[in-house]
ZADOKOL-106896 format. One record per residue (C-alpha): x, z, y; residue number from 1; residue in three letters. Coordinates in Angstrom, 3 decimals. Layout:
N
<zalo c1="X" c3="Z" c2="Y" nr="NUM" rest="ALA"/>
...
END
This chain:
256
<zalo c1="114.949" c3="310.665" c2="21.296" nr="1" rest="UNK"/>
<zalo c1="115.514" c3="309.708" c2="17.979" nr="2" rest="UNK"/>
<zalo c1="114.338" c3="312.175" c2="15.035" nr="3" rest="UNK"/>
<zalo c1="114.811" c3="312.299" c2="11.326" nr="4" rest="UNK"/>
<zalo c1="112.684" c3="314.268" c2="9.451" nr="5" rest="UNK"/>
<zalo c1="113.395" c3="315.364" c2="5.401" nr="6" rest="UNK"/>
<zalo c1="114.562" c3="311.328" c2="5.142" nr="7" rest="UNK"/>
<zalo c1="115.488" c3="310.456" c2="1.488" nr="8" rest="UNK"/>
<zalo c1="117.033" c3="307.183" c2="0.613" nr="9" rest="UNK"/>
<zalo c1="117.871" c3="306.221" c2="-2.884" nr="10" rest="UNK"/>
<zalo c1="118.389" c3="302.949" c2="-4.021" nr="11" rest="UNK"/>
<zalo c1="116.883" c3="300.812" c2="-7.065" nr="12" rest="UNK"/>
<zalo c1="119.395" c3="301.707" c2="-9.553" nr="13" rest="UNK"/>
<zalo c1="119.225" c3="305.470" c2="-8.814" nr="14" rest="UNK"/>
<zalo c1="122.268" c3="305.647" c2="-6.107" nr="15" rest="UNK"/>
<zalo c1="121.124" c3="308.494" c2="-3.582" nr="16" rest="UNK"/>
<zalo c1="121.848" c3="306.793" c2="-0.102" nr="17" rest="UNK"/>
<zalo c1="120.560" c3="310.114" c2="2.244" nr="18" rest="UNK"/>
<zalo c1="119.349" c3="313.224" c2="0.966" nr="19" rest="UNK"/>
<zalo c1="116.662" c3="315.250" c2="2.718" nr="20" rest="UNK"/>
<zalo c1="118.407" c3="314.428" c2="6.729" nr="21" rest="UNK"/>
<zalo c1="117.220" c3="316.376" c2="9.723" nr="22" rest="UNK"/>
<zalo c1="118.666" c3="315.586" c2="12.498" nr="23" rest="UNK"/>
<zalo c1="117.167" c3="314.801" c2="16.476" nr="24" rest="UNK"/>
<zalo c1="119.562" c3="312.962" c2="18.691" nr="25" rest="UNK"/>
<zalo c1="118.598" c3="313.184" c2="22.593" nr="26" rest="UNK"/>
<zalo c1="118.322" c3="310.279" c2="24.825" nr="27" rest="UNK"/>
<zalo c1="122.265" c3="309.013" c2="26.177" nr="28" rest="UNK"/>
<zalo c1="124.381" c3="310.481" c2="23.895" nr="29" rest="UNK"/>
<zalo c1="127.186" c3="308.913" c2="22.129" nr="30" rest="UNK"/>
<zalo c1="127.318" c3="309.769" c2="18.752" nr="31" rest="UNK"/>
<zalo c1="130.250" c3="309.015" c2="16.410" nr="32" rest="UNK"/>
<zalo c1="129.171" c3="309.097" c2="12.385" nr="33" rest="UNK"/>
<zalo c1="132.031" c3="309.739" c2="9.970" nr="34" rest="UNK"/>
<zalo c1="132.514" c3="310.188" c2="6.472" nr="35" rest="UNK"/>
<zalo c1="134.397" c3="308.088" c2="2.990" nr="36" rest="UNK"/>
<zalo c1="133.305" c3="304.820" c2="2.115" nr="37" rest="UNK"/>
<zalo c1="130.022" c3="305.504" c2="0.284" nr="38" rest="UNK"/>
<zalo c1="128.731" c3="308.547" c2="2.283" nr="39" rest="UNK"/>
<zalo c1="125.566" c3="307.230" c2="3.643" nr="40" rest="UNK"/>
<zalo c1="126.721" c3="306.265" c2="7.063" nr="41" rest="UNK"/>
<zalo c1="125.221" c3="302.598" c2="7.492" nr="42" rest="UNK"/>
<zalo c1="122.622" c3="303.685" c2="5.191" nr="43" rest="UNK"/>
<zalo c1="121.812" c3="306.431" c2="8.041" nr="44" rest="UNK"/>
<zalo c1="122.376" c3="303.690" c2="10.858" nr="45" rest="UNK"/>
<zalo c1="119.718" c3="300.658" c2="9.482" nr="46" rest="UNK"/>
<zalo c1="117.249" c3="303.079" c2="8.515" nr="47" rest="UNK"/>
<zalo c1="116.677" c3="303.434" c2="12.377" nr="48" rest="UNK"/>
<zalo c1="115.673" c3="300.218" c2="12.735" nr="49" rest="UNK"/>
<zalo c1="114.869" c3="299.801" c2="9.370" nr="50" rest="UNK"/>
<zalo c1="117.275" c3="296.946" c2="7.982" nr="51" rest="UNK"/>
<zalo c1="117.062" c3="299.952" c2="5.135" nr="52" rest="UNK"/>
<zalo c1="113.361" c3="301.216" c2="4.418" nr="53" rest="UNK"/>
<zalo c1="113.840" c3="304.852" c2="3.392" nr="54" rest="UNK"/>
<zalo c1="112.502" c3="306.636" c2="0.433" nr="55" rest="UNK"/>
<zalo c1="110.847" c3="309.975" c2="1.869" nr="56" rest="UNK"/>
<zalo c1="110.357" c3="311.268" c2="5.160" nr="57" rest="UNK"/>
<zalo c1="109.899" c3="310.076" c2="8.794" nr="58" rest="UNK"/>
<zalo c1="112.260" c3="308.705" c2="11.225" nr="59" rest="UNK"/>
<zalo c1="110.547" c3="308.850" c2="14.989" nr="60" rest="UNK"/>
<zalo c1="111.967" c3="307.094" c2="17.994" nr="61" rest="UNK"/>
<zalo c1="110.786" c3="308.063" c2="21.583" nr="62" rest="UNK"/>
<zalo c1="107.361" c3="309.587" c2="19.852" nr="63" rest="UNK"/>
<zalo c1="106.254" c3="306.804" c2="18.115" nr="64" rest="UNK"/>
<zalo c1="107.007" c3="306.698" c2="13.979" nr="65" rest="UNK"/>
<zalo c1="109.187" c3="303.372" c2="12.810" nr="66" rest="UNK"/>
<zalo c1="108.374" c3="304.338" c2="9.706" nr="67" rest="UNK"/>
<zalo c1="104.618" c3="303.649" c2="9.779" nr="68" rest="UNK"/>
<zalo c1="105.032" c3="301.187" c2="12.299" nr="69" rest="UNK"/>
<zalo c1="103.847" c3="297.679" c2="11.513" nr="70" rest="UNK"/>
<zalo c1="103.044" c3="294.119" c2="12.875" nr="71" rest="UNK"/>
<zalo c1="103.497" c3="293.979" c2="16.647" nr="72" rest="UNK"/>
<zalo c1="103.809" c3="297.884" c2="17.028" nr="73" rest="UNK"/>
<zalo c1="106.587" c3="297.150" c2="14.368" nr="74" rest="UNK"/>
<zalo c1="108.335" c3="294.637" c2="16.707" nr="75" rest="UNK"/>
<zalo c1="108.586" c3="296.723" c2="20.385" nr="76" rest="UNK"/>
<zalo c1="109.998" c3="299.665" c2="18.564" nr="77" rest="UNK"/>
<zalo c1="112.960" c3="297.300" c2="17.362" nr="78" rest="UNK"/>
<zalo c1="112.762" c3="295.882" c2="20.656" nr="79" rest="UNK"/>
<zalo c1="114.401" c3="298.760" c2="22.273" nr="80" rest="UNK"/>
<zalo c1="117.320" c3="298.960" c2="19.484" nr="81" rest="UNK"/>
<zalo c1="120.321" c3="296.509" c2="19.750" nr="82" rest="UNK"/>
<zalo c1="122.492" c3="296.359" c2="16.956" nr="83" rest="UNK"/>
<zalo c1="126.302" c3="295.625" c2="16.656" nr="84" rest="UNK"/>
<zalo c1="127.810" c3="294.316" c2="13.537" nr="85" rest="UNK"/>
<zalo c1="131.326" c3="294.238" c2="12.153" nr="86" rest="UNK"/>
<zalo c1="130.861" c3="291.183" c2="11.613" nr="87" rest="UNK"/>
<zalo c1="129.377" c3="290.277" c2="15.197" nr="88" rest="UNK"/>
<zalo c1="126.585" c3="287.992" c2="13.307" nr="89" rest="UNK"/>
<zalo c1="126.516" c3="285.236" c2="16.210" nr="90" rest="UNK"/>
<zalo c1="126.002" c3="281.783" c2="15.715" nr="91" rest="UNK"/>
<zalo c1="129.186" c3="280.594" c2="15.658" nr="92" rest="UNK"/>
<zalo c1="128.186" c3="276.305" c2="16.593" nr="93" rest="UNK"/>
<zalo c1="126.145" c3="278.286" c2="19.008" nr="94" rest="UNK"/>
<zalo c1="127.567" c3="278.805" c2="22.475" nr="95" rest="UNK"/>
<zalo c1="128.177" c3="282.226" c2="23.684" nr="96" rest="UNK"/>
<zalo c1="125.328" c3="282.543" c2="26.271" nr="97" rest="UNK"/>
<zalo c1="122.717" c3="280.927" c2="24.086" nr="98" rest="UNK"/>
<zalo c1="123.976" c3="284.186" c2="21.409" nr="99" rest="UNK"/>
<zalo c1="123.252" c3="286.346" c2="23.956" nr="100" rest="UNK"/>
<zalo c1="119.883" c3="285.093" c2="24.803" nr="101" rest="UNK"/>
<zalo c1="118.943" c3="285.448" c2="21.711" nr="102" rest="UNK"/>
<zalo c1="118.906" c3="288.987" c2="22.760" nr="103" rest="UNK"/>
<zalo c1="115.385" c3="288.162" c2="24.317" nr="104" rest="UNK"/>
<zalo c1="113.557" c3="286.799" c2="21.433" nr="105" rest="UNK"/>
<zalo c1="111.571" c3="289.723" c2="21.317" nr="106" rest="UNK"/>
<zalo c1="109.896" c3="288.664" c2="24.544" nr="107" rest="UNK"/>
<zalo c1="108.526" c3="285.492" c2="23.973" nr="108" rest="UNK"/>
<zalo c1="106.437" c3="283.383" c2="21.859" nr="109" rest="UNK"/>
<zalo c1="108.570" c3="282.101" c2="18.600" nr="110" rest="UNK"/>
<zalo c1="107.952" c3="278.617" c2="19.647" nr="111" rest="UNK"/>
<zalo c1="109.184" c3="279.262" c2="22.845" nr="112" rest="UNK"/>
<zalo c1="112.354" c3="280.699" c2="21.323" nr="113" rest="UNK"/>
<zalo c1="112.980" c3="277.957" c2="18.588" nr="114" rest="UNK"/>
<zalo c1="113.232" c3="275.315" c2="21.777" nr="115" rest="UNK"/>
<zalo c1="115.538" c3="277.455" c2="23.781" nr="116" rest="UNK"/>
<zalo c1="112.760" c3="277.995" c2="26.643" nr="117" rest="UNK"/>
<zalo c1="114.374" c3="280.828" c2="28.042" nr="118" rest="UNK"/>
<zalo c1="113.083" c3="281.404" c2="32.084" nr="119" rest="UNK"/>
<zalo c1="115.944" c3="281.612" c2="34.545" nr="120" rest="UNK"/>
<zalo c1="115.464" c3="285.084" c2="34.811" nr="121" rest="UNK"/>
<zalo c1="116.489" c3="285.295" c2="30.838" nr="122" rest="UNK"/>
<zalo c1="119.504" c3="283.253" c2="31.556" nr="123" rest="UNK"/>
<zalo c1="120.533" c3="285.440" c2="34.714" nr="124" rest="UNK"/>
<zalo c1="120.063" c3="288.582" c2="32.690" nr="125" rest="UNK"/>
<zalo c1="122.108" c3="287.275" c2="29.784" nr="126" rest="UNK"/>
<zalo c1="125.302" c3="285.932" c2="32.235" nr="127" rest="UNK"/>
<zalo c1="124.950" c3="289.226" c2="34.011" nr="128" rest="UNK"/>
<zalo c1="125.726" c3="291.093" c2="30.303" nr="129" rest="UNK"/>
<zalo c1="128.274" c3="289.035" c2="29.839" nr="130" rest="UNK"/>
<zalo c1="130.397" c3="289.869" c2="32.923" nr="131" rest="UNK"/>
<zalo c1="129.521" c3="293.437" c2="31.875" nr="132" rest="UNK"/>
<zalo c1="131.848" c3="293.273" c2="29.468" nr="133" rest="UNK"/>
<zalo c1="134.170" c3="291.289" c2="30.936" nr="134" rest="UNK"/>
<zalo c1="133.901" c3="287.872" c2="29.195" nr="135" rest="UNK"/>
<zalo c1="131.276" c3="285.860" c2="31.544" nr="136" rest="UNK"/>
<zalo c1="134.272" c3="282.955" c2="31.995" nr="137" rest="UNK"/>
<zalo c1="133.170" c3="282.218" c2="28.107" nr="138" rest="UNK"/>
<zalo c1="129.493" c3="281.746" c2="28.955" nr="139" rest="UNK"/>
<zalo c1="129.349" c3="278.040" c2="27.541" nr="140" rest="UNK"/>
<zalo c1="132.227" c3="277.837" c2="25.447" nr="141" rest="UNK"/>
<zalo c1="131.125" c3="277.518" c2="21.159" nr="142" rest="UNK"/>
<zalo c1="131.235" c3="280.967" c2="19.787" nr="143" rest="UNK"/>
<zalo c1="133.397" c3="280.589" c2="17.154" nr="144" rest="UNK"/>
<zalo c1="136.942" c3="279.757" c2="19.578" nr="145" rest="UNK"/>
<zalo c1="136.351" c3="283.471" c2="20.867" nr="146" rest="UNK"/>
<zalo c1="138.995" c3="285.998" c2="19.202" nr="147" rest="UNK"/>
<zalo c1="137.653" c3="288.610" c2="17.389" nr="148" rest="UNK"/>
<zalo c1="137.206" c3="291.255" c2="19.827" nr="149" rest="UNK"/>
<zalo c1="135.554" c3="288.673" c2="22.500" nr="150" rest="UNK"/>
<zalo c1="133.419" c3="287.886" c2="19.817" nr="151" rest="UNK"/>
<zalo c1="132.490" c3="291.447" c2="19.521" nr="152" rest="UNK"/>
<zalo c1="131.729" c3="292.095" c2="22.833" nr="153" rest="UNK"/>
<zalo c1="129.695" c3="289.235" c2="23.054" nr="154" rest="UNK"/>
<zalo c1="127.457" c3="290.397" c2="20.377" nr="155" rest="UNK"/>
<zalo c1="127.602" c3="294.200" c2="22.904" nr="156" rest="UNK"/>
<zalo c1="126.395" c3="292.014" c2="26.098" nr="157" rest="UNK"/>
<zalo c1="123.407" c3="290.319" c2="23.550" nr="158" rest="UNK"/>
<zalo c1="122.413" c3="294.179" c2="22.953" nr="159" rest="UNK"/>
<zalo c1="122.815" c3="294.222" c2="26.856" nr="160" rest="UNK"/>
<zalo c1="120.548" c3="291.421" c2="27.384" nr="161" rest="UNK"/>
<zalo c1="117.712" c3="292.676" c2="25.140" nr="162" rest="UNK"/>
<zalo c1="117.664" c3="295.662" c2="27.301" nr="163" rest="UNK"/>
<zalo c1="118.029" c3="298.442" c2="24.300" nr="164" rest="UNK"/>
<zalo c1="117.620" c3="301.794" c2="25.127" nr="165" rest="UNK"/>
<zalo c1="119.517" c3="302.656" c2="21.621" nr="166" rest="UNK"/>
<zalo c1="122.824" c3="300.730" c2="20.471" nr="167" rest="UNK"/>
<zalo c1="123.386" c3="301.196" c2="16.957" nr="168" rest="UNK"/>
<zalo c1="126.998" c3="299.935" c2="15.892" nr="169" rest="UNK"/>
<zalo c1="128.047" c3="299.490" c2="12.121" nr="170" rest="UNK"/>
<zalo c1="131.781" c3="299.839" c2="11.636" nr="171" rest="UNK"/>
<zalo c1="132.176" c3="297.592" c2="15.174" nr="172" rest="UNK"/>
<zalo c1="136.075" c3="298.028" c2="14.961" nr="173" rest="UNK"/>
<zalo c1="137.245" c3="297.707" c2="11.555" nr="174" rest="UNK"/>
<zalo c1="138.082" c3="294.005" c2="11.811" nr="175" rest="UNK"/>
<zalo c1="139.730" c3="294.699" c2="14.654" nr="176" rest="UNK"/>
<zalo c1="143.384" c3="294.993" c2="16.284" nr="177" rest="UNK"/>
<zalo c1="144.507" c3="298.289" c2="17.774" nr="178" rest="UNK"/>
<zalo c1="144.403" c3="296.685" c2="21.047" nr="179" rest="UNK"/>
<zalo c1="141.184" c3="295.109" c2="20.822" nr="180" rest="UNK"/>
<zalo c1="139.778" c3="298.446" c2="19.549" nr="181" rest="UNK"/>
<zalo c1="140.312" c3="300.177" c2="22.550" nr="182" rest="UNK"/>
<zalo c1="138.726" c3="297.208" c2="24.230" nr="183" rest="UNK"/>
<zalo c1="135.444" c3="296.952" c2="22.592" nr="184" rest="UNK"/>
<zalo c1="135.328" c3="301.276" c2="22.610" nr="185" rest="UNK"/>
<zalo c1="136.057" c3="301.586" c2="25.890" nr="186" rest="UNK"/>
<zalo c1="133.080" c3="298.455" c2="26.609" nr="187" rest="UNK"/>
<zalo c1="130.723" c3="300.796" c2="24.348" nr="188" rest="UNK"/>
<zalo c1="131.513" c3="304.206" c2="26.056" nr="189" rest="UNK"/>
<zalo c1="130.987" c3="302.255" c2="29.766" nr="190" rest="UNK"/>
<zalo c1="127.794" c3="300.794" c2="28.940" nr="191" rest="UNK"/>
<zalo c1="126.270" c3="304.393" c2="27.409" nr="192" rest="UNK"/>
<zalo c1="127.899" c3="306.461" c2="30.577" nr="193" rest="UNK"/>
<zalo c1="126.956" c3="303.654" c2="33.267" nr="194" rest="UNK"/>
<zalo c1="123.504" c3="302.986" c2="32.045" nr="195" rest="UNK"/>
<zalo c1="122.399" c3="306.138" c2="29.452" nr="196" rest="UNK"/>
<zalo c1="122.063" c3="303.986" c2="26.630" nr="197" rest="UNK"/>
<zalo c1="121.911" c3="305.946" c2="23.486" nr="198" rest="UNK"/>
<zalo c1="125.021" c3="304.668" c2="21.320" nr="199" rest="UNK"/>
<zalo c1="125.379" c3="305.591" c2="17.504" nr="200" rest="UNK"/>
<zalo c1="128.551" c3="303.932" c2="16.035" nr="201" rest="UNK"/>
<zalo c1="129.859" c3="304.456" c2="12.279" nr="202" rest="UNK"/>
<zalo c1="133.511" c3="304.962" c2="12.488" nr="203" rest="UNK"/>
<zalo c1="136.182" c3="305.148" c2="9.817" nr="204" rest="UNK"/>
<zalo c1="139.142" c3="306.427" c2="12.030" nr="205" rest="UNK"/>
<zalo c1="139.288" c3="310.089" c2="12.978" nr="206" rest="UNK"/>
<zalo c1="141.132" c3="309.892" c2="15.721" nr="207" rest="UNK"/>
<zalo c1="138.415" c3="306.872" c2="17.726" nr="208" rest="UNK"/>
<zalo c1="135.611" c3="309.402" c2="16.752" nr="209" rest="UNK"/>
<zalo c1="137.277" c3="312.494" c2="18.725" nr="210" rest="UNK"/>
<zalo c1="138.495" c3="309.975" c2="21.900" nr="211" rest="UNK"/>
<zalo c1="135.211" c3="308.627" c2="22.376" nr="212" rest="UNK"/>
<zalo c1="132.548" c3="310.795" c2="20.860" nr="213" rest="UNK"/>
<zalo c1="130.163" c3="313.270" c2="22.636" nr="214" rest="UNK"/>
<zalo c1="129.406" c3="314.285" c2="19.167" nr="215" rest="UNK"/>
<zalo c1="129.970" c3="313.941" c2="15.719" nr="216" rest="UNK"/>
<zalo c1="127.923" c3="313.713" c2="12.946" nr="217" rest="UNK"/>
<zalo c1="129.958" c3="314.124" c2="8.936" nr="218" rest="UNK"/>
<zalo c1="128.787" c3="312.583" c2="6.164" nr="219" rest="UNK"/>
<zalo c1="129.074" c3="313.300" c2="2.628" nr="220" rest="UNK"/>
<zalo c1="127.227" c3="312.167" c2="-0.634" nr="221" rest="UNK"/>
<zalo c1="124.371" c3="311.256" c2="1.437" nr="222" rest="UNK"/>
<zalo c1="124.245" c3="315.220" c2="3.106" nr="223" rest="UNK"/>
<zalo c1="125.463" c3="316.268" c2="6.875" nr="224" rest="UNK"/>
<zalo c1="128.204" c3="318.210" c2="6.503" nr="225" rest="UNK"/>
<zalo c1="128.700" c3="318.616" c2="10.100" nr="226" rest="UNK"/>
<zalo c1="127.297" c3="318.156" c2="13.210" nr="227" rest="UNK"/>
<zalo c1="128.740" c3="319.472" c2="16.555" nr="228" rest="UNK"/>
<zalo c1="130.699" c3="318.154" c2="19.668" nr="229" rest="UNK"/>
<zalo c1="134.247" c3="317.137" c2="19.675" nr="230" rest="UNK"/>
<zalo c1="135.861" c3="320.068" c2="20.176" nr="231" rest="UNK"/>
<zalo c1="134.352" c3="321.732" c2="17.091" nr="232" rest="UNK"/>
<zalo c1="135.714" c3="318.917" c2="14.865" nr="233" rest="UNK"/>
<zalo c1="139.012" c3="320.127" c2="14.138" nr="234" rest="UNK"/>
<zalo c1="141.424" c3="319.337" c2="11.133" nr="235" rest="UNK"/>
<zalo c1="139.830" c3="321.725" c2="9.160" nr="236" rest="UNK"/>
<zalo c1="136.612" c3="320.416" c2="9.442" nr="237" rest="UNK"/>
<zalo c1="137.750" c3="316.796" c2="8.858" nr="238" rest="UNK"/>
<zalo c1="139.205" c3="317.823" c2="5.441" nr="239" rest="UNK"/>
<zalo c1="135.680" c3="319.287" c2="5.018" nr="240" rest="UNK"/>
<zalo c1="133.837" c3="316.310" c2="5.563" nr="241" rest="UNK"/>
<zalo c1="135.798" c3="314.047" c2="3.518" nr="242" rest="UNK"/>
<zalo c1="136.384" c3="316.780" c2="1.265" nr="243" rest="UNK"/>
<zalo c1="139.780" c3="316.730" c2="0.425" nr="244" rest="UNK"/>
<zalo c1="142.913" c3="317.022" c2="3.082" nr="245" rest="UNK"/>
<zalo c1="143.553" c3="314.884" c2="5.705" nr="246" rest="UNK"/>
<zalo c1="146.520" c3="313.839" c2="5.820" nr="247" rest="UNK"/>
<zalo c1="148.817" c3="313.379" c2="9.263" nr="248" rest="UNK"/>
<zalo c1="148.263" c3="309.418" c2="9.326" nr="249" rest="UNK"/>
<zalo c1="144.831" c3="309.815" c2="8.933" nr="250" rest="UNK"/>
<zalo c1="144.216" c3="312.137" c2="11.611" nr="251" rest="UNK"/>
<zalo c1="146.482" c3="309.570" c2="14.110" nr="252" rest="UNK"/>
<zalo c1="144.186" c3="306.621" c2="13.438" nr="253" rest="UNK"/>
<zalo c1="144.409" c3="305.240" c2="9.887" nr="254" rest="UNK"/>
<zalo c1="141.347" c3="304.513" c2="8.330" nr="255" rest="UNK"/>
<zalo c1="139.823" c3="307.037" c2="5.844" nr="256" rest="UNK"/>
END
């Protein structure tokens, strides 16, 4: 369970980021965040995991507070959150299974890590995640001659390897092909059905949030707006969220 209680956000130069968030979200779901450029959606997303230290309030994952956390209490917390990029941030001379272990740094020692002492039960772990998603053929091939959307879904199977009970993903399709989209979405929605994975993903297209969503969280200004399943998040309440109209082109998958 992840729970945010009264969280504030607002940035050195005055810029409110969230404003006074309450929200719980229960172990497995699949939760799609909308909302314009600017609403507070990957400002809500890092503060999980706190790549964005918040301003006011408490943010508590499976009882224990990431706010207060610190030190090695700090580190397991973060342990249990993978987190997906739009920009996949691999190492890109780096081949793709030795991106994926890095998945386990967590576990061991950092000396251990910098020399790439990974046990054999890291390494079967990490080539098991990559067939997962489909791209285990790629194990020891450099990083950067992967397409996009492998790319992308070798940064999911690194999330897979670190064993996260939460995947938070920040805009993981908006580099993306239509193609690939569906690729990488329908790799997300497997991995949360299959193995109960809570999954939070920032989207910018309305119609990905409503095809793959469980339910749907609106942004705006920093303020939820909405917060329901699928089938309450109709047209009208799109316009709300974004608040103006929605246009038809929107609503069949360009980005807002």
């Amino acid at each position: 369970m992840i729970e945010f209680k009264n969280v504030s956000k607002v940035y050195p130069n005055g810029t409110i980021g969230l404003n006074d968030i309450n929200l719980t979200i229960e172990p497995g779901e699949f939760v799609v965040i909308v909302g314009l450029s600017g609403a507070g959606k990957s400002t809500l997303l890092r503060s999980i995991n706190r790549l964005h230290e918040i301003t006011d309030g408490e943010i508590v994952i499976h009882g224990q507070s990431i706010t207060k956390a610190a030190g090695k209490e700090l580190l397991k917390i973060r342990r249990d959150i993978g987190m997906i990029f739009q920009n996949f941030n691999l190492v890109k001379r780096s081949s793709v299974l030795k991106n994926v272990l890095s998945g386990r740094v967590g576990y061991h020692s950092t000396l251990r890590t910098v020399l790439g002492m990974f046990p054999k039960e890291d390494i079967d772990l990490s080539l098991r995640a990559l067939e997962r998603v489909n791209i285990l053929e790629k194990a020891y091939s450099r990083a950067d001659e992967l397409s996009g959307g492998q790319q992308q879904r070798v940064s999911i199977a690194r999330a897979l390897a670190q064993e996260a009970k939460i995947i938070l993903a920040d805009e993981p399709v908006a580099s993306l092909d239509p193609l690939t989209t569906v690729q990488v979405m329908d790799d997300l929605q497997r991995i949360n059905r299959e193995l109960g994975i809570t999954t939070i993903v920032n989207l910018h297209f309305i119609d990905l949030a409503r095809q793959y969503a469980t339910r749907i969280i609106g942004l705006r200004a920093g303020e939820v707006v909405f917060d329901g399943p699928v089938s309450d998040a109709t047209d009208e309440k799109f316009s709300e969220i974004y608040g103006r109209e929605i246009s038809k082109d929107e609503l069949l998958g360009e980005p807002v």
